[in-house]
N, C-alpha and C positions, 0 to 999 in steps of 0.2 A: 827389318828390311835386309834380303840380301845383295849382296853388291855384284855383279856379273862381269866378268872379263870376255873378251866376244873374238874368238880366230876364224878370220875370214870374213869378206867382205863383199863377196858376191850376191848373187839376186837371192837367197834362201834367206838372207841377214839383212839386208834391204828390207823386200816385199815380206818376209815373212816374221821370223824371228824378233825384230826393233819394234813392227807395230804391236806385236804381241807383248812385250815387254811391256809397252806404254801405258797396255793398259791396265796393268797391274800397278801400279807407282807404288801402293801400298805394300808389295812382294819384293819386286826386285828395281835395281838401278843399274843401268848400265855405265859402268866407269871405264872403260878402258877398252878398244878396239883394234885388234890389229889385222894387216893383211899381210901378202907374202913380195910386198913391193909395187904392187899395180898402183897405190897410192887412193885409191879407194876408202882406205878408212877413215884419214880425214877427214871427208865429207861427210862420211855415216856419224862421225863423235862429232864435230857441230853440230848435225842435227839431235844428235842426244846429249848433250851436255858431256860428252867423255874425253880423255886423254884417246892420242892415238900414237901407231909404231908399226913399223915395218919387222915382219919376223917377230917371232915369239917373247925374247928373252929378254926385252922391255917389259911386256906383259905381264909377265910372272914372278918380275921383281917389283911388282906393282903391290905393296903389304894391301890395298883397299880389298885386291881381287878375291874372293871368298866362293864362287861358283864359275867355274870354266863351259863357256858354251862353242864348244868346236863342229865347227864347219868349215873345215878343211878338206883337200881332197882327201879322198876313202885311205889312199896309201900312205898318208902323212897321220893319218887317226889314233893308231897305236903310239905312235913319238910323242905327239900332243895329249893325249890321255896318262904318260908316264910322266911325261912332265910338269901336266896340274897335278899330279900325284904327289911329286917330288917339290913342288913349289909349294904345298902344304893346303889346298884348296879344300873345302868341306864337299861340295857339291859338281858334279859332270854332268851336261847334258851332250849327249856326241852323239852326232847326226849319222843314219846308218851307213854303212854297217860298222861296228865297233870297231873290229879290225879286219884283215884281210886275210888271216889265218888262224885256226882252229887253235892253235898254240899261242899264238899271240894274245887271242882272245879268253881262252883260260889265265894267264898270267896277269894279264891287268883285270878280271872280275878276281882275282884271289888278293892281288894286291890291295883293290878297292874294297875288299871285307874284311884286310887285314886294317886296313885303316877306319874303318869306319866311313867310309866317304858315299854320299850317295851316289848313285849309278841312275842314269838312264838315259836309253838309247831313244833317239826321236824317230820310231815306226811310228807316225802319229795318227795314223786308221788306226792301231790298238786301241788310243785314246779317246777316237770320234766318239761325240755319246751316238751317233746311230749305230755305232757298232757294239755299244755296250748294249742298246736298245734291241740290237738284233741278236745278239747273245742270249739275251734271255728269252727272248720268243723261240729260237734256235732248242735251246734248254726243255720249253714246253711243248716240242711237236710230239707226236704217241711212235715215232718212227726212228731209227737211227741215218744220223747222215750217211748217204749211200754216192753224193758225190759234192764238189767242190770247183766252181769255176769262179776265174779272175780274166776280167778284161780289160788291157787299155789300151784307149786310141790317143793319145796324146801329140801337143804339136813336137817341133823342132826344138834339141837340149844339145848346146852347143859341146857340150861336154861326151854326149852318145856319138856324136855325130864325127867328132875326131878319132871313135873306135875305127872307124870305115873312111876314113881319107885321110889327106897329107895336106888338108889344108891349113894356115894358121888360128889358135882362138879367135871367135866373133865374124871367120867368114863360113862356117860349116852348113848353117842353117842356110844358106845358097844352092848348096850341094844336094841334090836330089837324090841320087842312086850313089852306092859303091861302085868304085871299080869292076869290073865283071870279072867272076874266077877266083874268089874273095879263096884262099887254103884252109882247108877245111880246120885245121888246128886256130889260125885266125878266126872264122867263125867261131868257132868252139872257145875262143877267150873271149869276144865278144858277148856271149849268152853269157858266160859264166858272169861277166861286170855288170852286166843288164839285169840279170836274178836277182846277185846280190846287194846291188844298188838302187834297184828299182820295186821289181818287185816283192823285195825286203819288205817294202813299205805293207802288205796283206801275209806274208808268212807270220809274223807271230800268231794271229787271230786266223790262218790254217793251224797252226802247228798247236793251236787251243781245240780246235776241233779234231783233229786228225793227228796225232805226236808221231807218228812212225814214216819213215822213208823207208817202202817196201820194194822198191824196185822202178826204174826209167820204161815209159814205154814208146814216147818217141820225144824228138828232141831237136829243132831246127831252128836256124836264123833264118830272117825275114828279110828282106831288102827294102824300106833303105835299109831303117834300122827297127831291129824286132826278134821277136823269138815265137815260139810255139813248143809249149810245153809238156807234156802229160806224162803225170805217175801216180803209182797204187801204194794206199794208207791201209794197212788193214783188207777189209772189202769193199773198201770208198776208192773212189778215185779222184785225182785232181788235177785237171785243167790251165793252163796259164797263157795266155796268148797277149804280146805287147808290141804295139807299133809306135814310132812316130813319124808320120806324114805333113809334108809340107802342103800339101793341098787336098789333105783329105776330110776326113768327116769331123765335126764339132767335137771337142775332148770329152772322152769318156772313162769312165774308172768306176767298174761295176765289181761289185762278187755276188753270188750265186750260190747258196746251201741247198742240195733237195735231201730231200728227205722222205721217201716212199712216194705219196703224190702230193706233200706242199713242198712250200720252195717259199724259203728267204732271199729278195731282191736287196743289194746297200748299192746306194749310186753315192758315192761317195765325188764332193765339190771339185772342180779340175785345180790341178796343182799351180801355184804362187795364187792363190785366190782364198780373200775371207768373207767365204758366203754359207756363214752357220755347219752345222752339223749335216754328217749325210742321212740322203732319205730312204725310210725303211718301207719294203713293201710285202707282207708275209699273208701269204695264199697257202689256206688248207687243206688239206685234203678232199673235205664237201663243197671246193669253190669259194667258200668265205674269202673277202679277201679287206685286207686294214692297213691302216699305215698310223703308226704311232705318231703324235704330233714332232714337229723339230726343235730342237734345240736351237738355239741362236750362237750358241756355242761351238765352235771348229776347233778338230783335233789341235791344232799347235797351242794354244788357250788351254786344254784339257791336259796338255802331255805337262806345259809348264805349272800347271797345278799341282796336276800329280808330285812333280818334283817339290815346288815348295810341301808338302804333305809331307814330304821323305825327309827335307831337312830341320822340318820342326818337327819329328820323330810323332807322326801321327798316324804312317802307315810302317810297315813293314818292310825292309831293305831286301827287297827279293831278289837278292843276287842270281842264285841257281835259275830264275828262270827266265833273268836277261842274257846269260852264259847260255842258257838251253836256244832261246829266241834267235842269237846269233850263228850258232853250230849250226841249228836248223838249215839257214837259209846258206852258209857258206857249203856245208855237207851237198843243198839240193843244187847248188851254181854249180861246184866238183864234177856230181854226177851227170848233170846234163853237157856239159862239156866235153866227157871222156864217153858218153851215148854219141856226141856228133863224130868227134874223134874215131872210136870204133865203128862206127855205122860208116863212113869214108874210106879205109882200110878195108 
């Protein structure tokens, strides 16, 4: 059994991460939870039998802790990834994106293979098994992927939502619309934090299909909060379009492979929700159309599997292509940021 030290105490470590835990008792235990002062982790280590602290360095003088599960903000990630490193942990699971720079991000996956430790980031659609499920149908069409779309309509994420105003945490989701006249370099940091913290979550399983960033072809924020994306892989193209709407449509979180005339459907479950794996729907070329049964199993389940796998050395420590998975999506935030930037100018 490994023993799990837990940063951060927000709704992803609530609703997601602790239940997930639970149900493993046989894998892991949760001993130790810290938050950054909101006083939050108390609550979460009663309900799990753990120590709790404010700020890290409780934590990590904790000898139990054996696997660092960070979910902290995106820009605190690198600090907290170097210092389970340095407090001597076997195991990271860091919630995306790794870190928030290309440089950053190579020096703690070099760190973490100088050590031996395992690495992995929680894109957790990599781990959906519908997505493994669609990989492989994806695998069997007679056709090359020719393009690639991602849709989300998501609610209100108190955290997006203070990209675009001045209001304090826990009243944003109130807030309808940005300010009018948003500077277009604002915009442009907005998409880039929405790419690479959002839709992070479907770049590695593009960037399995598709490895190349061939160029931007346009590149806009939404109002409230949102982007619209599109660029060329090869001779593919790819799509990314994300909202969150306070009174708009039921959440949605789809991707899209075609492939000459079939097409892989993943409706992947709406986020802080454990409702199995996502569903597959693969239409081929002569009309046929299937859905392979579902897993009851959800990416967060799958991803902390994967991990225990890693630290009982039963898979492969694939660093190079957790380093590649994060470049990807920091390189594609880069780009579309400095397409909104330059298209404004």
């Amino acid at each position: 059994m490994w023993s799990v030290g837990v940063i951060g105490a927000g709704p992803g470590v609530s609703a997601l991460h602790l239940p997930t835990l639970a149900r493993f008792p046989e894998l892991f235990r949760v001993v130790h939870i810290a938050d950054s002062g909101s006083g939050r982790a108390a609550e979460l280590a009663d309900r799990a039998g753990a120590s709790s602290s404010s700020g890290v360095d409780e934590l990590f003088q904790d000898k139990r802790v054996q696997v660092a599960l960070i979910c902290s903000p995106p820009a605190e990630h690198a600090a907290h990834v170097q210092a389970a490193l340095d407090a001597g942990v076997v195991g990271i699971l860091c919630e995306k994106p790794l870190a928030t720079t290309v440089a950053e991000a190579e020096a703690l996956v070099a760190a973490c293979r100088e050590r031996g430790v395992a690495l992995l980031i929680g894109t957790n659609h990599l781990y959906d098994p519908g997505w493994v499920q669609a990989r492989r149908a994806i695998g069997e069409l007679r056709a090359p992927v020719d393009s690639v779309r991602v849709t989300l309509s998501l609610p209100p994420n108190d955290r997006y939502h203070r990209l675009v105003t001045e209001v304090p945490a826990g009243e944003a989701s109130s807030v309808r619309r940005p300010p009018p006249g948003l500077p277009a370099h604002v915009q442009a940091g907005i998409v880039r934090q929405l790419v690479s913290g959002l839709a992070i979550h479907d770049l590695p399983a593009v960037r399995d299909l598709l490895p190349g960033i061939d160029g931007i072809d346009f590149a806009r924020f939404v109002a409230p909060v949102g982007f619209v994306l599109g660029y060329r892989s090869g001779g593919a193209h790819v799509q990314i379009a994300a909202v969150m709407r306070e009174d708009g449509a039921d959440a949605c979180w789809r991707l899209t492979v075609s492939a000459g005339e079939a097409r892989v459907d993943v409706h992947f479950p709406p986020a802080f929700v454990h409702d199995g794996a996502a569903h597959v729907t693969v239409r081929q070329a002569d009309g046929t159309v299937s859905s392979p049964p579902r897993s009851p199993r959800d990416g967060y389940e799958a991803e902390w599997l994967a991990l225990a796998e890693l630290l009982d050395g039963g898979a492969p420590l694939e660093y190079d292509e957790q380093l590649g998975d994060t470049c990807y999506a920091l390189e594609l935030a880069a780009a579309a940021a400095a397409h909104i930037q330059a298209s404004a100018s």
